[in-house]
N, C-alpha and C positions, 0 to 999 in steps of 0.2 A: 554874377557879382559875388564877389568874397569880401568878408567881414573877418577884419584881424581887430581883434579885443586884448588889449595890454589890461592886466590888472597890477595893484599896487602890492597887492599881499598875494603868499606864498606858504604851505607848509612845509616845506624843503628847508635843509640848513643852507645850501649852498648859492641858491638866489639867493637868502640874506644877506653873505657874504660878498658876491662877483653884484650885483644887480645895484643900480641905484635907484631909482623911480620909478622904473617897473619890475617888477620878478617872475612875470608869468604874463603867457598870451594864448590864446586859441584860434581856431579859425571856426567862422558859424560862413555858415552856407543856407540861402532862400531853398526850400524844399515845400512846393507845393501853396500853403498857405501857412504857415507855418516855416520855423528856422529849423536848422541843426548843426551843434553846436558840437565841435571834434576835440575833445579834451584829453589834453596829453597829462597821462598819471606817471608812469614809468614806462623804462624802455621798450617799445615791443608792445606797449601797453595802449590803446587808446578808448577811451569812452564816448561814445555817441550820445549826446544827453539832447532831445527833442527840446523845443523852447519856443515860446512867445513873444510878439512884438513887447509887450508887459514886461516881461522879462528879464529884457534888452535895461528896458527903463530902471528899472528895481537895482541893476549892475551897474547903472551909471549914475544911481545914488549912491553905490557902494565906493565909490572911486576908480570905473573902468573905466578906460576910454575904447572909442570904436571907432577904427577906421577902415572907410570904403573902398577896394579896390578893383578898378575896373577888367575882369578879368575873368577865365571860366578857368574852375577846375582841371588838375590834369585826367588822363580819363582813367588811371590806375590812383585809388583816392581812397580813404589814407591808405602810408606805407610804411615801415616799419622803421622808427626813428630812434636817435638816442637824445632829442632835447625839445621843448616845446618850440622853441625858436628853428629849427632845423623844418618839422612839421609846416608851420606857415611859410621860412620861405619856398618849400618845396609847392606851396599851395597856390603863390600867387609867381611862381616861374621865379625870382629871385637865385643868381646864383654869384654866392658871394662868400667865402672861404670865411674871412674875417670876422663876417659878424656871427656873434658867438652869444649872446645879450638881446635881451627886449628891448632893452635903452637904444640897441644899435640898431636894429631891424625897425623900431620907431622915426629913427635920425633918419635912416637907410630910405623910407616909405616918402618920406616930406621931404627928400635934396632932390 
């Protein structure tokens, strides 16, 4: 199971800009007893940040939303990306040129 997290806020200019309602997503992955959460900084760049069920919680008072995809990993994981949106769809098989935007890969998850 994969867990793609749309957030609201961004420190980036450019999701200010292109993004409407979400500007930012990751993908957290069940590991163990325990999540892990693949946060895309910059190009090339990604941070592995461990996390708790708690935690989850704490980010969806913040204004995250989380949704569940039924799905495993690919088995080369993560891979060297240039946008967080690029990263999730590579992570739940999603292959769609277009969508370029969280707001889209959100519409894109729920049609």
């Amino acid at each position: 199971m994969v867990i793609i997290a749309f957030a609201p806020k961004s420190s980036k200019f450019l999701p200010h800009v292109l993004c409407r309602k979400f500007k930012h997503c990751a993908v957290i992955v069940k590991d163990k007893n325990d999540f892990l959460l693949y946060q895309f900084v910059s190009r090339n760049h990604i941070d592995i940040i461990p996390i708790k069920s708690r935690d989850i919680k704490i980010l969806t008072a913040h204004g995250w939303r989380f949704v569940y995809v039924p799905c495993n990993l690919p088995y080369i994981f993560p891979i060297k990306t240039w946008t967080c949106v690029n990263l999730a769809k590579y992570a739940i098989g999603i292959h769609a040129p277009f969508i370029q935007t969280p707001d889209g890969l959100y519409q894109k998850i729920y049609d």
